[in-house]
N, C-alpha and C positions, 0 to 999 in steps of 0.2 A: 255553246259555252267554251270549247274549247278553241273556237275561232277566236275569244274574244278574247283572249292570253296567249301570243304565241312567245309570251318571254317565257313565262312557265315552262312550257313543252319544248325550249332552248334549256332552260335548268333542267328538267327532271333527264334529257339523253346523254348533258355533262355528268350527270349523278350518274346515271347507266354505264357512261365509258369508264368513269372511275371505278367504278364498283367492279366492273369487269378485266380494269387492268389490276387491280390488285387479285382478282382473283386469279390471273394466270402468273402473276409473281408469286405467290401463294403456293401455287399448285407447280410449280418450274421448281422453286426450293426444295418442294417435299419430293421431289423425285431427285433430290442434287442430296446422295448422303453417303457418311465416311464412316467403316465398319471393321472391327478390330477383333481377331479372334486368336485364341491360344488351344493349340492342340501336342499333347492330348490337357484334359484338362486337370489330370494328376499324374506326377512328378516323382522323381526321387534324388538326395540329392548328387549334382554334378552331373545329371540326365540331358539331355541335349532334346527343349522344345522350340513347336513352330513356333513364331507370330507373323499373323496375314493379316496387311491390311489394303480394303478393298474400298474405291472410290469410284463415285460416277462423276466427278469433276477433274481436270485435272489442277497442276497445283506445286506449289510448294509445301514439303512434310515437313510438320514440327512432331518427332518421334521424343519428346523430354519428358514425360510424364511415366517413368520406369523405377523400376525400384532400387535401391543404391546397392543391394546386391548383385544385381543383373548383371552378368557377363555375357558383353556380344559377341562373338565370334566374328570371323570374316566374312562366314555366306550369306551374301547378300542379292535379294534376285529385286528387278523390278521391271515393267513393260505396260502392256494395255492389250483390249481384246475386244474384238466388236462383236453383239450380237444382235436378233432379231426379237422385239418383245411381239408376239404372237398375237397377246391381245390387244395392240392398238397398230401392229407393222410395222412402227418403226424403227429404227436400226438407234441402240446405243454403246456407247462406250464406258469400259471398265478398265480405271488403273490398278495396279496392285505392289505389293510390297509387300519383301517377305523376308523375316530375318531368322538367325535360329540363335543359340544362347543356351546360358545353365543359370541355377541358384545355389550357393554352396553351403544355403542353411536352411533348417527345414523352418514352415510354417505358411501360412497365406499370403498371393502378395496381390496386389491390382496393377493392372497396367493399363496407361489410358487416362482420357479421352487422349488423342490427338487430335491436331489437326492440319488441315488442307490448306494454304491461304492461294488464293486466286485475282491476283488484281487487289481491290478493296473491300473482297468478302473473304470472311473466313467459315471453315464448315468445321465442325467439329464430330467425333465418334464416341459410340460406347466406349465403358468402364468393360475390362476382361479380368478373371480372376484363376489363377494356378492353385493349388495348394503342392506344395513339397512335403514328400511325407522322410521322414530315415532313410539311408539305404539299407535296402532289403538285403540280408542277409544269406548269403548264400551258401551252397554246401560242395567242395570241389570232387569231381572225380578222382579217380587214383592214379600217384605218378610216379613212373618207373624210374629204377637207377639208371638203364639208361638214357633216358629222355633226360635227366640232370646233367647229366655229359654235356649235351646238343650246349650249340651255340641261342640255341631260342626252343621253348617247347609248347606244348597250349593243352588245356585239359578244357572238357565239355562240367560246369556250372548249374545246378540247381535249386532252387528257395525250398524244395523240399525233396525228397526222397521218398516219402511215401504219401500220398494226398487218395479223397473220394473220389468216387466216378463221378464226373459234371466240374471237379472246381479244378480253378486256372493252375498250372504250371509255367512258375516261370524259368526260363534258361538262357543260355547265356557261353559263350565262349569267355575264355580269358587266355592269355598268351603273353609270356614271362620269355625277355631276353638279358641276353648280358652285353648289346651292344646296343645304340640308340637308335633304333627303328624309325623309317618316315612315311612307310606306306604299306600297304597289303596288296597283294594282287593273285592273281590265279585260285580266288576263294572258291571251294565248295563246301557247301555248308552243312552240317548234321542232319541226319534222318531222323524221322520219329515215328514210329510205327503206331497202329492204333491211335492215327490224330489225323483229321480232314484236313486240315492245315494250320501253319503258324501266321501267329500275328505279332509282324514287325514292334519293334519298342524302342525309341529313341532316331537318330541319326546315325545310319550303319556308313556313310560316307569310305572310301579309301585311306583319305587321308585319318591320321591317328590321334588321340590326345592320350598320351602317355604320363605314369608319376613310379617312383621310385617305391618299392616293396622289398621286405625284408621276408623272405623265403626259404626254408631248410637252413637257414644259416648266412644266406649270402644276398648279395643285394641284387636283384633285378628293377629293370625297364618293363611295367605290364599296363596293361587295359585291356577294359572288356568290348568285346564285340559279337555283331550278331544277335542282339537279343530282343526274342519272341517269348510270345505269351501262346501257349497248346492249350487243349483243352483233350485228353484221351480219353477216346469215345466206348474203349473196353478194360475189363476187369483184369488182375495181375497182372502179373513180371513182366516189364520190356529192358530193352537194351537201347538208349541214345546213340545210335552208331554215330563213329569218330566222324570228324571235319576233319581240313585240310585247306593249306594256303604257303603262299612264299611272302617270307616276313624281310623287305627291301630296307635297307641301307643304301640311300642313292640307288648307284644302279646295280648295286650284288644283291645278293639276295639270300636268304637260307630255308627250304622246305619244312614244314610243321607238319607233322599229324600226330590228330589229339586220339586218346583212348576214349574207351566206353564210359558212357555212367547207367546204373541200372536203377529202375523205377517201381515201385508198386503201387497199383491202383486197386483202391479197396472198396468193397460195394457197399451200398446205403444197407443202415438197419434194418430189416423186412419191418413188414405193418404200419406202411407209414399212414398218414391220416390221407379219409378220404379226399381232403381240400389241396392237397399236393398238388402242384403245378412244377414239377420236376426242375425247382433252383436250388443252386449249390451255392450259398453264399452269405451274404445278408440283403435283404428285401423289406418294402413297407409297403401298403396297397394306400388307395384314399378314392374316393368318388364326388362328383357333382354332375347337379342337377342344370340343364341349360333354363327349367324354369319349374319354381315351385308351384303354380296357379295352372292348370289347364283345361280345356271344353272334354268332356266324355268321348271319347274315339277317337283324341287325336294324337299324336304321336311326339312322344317329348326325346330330349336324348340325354341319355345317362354315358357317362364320362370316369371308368375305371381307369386308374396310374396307378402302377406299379413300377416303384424305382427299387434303387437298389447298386451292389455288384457282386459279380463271380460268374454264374454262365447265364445272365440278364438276356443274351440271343437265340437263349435254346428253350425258355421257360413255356408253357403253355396257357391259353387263356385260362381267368378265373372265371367258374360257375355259377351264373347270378340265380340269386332266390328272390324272385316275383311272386306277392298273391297272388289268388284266383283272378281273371281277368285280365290279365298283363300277359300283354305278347310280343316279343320279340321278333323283330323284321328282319329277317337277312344277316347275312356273317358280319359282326364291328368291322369297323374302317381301324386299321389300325395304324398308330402313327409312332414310328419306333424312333427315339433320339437317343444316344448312347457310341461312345468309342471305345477302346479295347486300350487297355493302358496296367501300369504294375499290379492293376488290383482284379483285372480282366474284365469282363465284359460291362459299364460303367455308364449308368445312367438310368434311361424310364421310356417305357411302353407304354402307351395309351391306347385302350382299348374303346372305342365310338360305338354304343349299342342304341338303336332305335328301336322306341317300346311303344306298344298302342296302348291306351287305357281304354278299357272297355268298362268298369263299374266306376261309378260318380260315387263320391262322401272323399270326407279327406283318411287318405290312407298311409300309412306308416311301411316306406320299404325297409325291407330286413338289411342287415350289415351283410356284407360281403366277403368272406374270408380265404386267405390262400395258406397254406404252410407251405415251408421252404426248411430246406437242410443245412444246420449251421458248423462248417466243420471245426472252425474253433471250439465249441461249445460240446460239438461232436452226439447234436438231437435234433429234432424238429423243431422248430418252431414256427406259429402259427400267429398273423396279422389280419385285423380285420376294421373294413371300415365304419363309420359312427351310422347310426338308423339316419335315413330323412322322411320328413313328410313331405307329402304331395296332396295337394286338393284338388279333386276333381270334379268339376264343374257341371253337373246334371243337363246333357241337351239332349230335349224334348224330341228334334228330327232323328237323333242316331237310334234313342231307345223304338223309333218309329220304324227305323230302317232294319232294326235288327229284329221286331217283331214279323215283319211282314216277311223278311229273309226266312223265319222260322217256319212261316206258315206256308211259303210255295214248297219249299224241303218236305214236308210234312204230307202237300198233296201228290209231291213227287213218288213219296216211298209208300202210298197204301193201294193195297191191291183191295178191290173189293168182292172176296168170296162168293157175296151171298146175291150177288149179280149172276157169277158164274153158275153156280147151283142157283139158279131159278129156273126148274124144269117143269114145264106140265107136262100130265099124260095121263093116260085111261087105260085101268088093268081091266084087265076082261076076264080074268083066271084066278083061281086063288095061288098060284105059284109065279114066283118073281124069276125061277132061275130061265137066263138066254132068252131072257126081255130085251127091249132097251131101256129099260129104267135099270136091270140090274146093270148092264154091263157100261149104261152109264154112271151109276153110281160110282160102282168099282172105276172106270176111268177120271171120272172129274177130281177127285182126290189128288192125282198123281199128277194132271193136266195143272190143275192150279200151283201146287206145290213148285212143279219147273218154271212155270211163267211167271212165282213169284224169285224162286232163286234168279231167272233169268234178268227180272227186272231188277234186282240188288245187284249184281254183276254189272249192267249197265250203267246204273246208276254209280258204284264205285266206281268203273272206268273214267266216266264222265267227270265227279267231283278228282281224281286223281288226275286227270287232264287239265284239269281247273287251276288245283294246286303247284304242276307244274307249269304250267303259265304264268301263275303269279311270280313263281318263286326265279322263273326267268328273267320275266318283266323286271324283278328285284334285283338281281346280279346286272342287268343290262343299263341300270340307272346307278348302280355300285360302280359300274366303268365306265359309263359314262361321267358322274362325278370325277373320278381316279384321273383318265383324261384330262377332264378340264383343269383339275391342278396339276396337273403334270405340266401343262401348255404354259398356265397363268404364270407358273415359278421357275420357267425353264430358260430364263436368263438374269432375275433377280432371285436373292432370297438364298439361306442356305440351304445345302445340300439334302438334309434333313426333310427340306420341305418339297422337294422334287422327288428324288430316288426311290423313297419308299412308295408316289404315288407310279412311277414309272411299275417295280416289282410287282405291285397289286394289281393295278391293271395287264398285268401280264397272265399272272395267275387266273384274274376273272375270267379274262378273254377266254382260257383255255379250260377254265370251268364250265363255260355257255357251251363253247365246242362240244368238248365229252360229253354233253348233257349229264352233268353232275349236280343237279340239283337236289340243295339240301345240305351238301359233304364239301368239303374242300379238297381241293387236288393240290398240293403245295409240294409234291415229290418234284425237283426240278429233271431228274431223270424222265422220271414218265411222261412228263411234256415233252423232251426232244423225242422219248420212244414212240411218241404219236406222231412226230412229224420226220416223213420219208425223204425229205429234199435236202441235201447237203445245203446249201445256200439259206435256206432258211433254217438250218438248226445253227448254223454260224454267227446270223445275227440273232437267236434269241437269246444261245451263250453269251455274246459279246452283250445282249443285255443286262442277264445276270452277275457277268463279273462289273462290270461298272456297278451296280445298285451294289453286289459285298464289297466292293472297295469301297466306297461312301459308306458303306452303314459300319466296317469297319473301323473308320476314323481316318482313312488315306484317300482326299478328298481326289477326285481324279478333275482334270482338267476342266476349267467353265465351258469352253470351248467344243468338249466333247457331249456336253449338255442335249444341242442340236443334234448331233448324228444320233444319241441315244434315240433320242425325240422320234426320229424319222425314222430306224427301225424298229421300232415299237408301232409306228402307222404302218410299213411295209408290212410287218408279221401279223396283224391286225386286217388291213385289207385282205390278204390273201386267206385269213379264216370267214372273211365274208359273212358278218353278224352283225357288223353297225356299219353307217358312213362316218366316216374322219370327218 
């Protein structure tokens, strides 16, 4: 038949070539895409934010889709950067473009789409959106009579004075002169004691944007500079020890040093509720189901967010309430999105929990609840998410699997006594004592008794060898996972979706090491204090600060994506637990 048409079998390979050249034009576009982001993604006004925009084509930019407020300033960056996409080898190219700028009224604004145009196609990007809130209000340090003499002075800035343990402080230099300043140079900047570190806010640039201020009476030249968001990690009184800088006019200059400001940090109410997940802020939880219908024993995943802000990086997971039956597999994947900005820690953790169901009927999961500490409000308060149902779907082989599982456990653990005591024997005396029936008597008691402890002991060795096996097995498909997005997103995609898997599979790897099964090892100390080789605690440092500089919101280089990459497989190999 098909001999006897070969016009047909000319039509139906033209239908094949088309079909398959649209589908690599198809599939060529969706890899050709133009991406616009603003950090951080709340403002204050006259703040100084990013905008980055990222292209796999290259192109001419139409940047006119801004808001009529938007002041651009001059810095302006742009170039390209080649990488390697890992999952398919080949090599591509990324343009970018980066502007920075202010808004000098508060409220919402969108920026975007832009776009690309290339020849006679155009690409276009997301919609990005700021909010501007007031500017925050600050409280200045104290300034001496003589420091109003100086030709220029600078005092250390705070939004509060006294704040909780956990919530953000923010700070801030300011520096008042009486002659028109053009630049900073030879800064050292304030200490803060009782803080792991500060997090930058705005564009600390040298060059200045200065406005006129009426001051004790007189008029100065000031702006703020330097300012970070702390978070102090202990209770009372500290001291902001002073900064210092030389404040230039062309090429003279005049030295600054600012005084103290002093702080109190006050501790949380005792008794707080048991659902405390240690946030100091405002927070909301929410959860989903990736499917409400499932077979009996098999493994569904629930999906806890918790956004929010204020210390949103330091918070603890929430404690989920499963009926009987429901078991959870392995530590959440957790997927943390959030930058550090005027309101401090800003944004949503996701917490990935894999649960078994083990009983069939449809069952109703309980709501999930966290409290958190509201310093405004200055109480607890307590969020929880709405019940779901789940149906689960009665299989015949699992209830099969799980009887039979019952019954070898069962032949495992019984000793059968009345085997052991099966003795014959022939008295010949009416006295039993320094027989061997007596002095068997008296021993089989005892003889049984250790052979049965002896067998429970094994037995427990056994299933606790079991257990951790699994629970390897589990961490070892946790990084693997972790890995594989780390590879898949390590030249697309933001940051977001790389760094946090790079962090985790770090963590894991050195959880399987310690043989920590069960517990999480997230001390980043006690992982360098496990490893004795200079060269290898340099690259897993150098891992860590790249992952906090992304999760902070200070996106580090595309570029250094790769080398993250490659020492996370060096530190990996040499713990010798999986192949790369």
């Amino acid at each position: 038949m098909l001999l006897q048409n070969p016009g047909k079998i000319g039509d139906m390979k033209k239908y094949i070539v088309v079909i398959l050249s649209l589908f690599v034009v198809l599939f060529a576009n969706a890899q050709k895409k133009v991406h616009i982001e603003l950090t951080p993604k709340n403002a204050e006004i006259g703040e100084t934010f990013n905008i980055t925009i990222t292209s796999s084509v290259p192109g001419n930019l139409n940047f006119d889709n801004v808001p009529d407020l938007f002041i651009q300033d001059y810095n302006v960056q742009r170039g390209s950067k080649k990488s390697i996409d890992h999952a398919s080898g080949t090599i591509r190219a990324e343009y970018y473009y980066t502007f920075t700028g202010m808004i000098t009224k508060a409220g919402q604004y969108n920026f975007g789409p832009v776009f690309i145009t290339n020849g006679n196609k155009t690409h276009s990007s997301n919609k990005a959106t700021i909010t501007i809130g007031e500017k925050v209000q600050m409280q200045p340090g104290e300034v001496s009579s003589n420091q109003l003499q100086d030709p220029a002075f600078g005092i250390i800035q705070t939004n509060k004075k006294t704040i909780y343990e956990g919530a953000p402080l923010l700070v801030s230099c300011k520096i008042y002169a009486q002659y028109d300043p053009t630049h900073v140079g030879a800064y050292k900047s304030y200490t803060v004691p009782r803080s792991n570190r500060k997090h930058s806010i705005g564009n600390n640039a040298t060059t200045i944007k200065h406005h006129i201020e009426r001051f004790k009476g007189r008029e100065y030249y000031t702006f703020d500079y330097d300012k970070n968001i702390i978070f102090p990690s202990r209770i009372g009184t500290f001291h902001i020890q002073p900064f210092s800088l030389n404040l230039h006019q062309g090429y003279e200059s005049f030295p600054v040093v600012s005084g103290d400001i002093e702080i109190e940090v006050l501790p949380l109410p005792e008794n707080p509720p048991s659902d405390f997940i240690g946030g100091v802020g405002k927070f909301s939880i929410e959860s989903n189901l990736n499917s409400k219908t499932i077979k009996q024993g098999e493994v569904f995943n629930l999906k806890v967010k918790i956004s929010g802000s204020g210390n949103l990086h330091n918070i603890s997971a929430p404690e989920l309430k499963l009926p009987d039956g429901f078991t959870v597999y392995g530590d959440p994947i957790i997927n943390e999105r959030y930058s550090i900005d005027i309101n401090g820690a800003e944004g949503e953790i996701e917490y990935e929990y894999n649960v078994q169901a083990k009983n069939a009927g449809i069952t109703e999961l309980p709501e999930t609840s966290i409290s958190y500490f509201d310093p405004n409000k200055e109480k607890y308060i307590q969020s929880r998410t709405k019940e779901q149902k789940l149906n689960v779907v009665e299989d015949i082989n699992f209830i099969a699997a799980q009887e039979n599982d019952k019954t070898i456990k069962n032949k495992d653990l019984v000793v059968h006594r009345s085997e052991i005591r099966n003795i014959i024997s022939i008295v010949k005396n009416n006295s039993l004592f320094g027989t061997t029936i007596f002095w068997s008597s008296l021993t089989l008691p005892f003889l049984a008794s250790f052979f049965l402890l002896f067998l429970t002991k094994k037995r427990s060795q056994i299933d606790e060898n079991i257990k951790n096996k699994q629970q390897r097995n589990e961490q070892l498909a946790q990084l693997k996972k972790h890995i594989e997005k780390a590879k898949s997103n390590s030249t697309t995609g933001p940051d977001q979706q790389f760094y946090p898997h790079i962090e985790n599979a770090l963590i894991k790897a050195f959880e399987i090491k310690m043989n920590r099964y069960g517990e999480q090892s997230r001390e980043k100390q006690e992982i360098l204090e496990y490893i004795d080789d200079q060269e290898r605690q340099e690259k897993i440092r150098s891992i860590f600060a790249s992952c906090d500089q992304a999760k902070y919101g200070f996106s580090p280089d595309k570029a250094s994506r790769l080398e993250t990459l490659n020492n996370l497989k060096a530190v990996i190999h040499n713990l010798n637990i999986i192949k790369w």
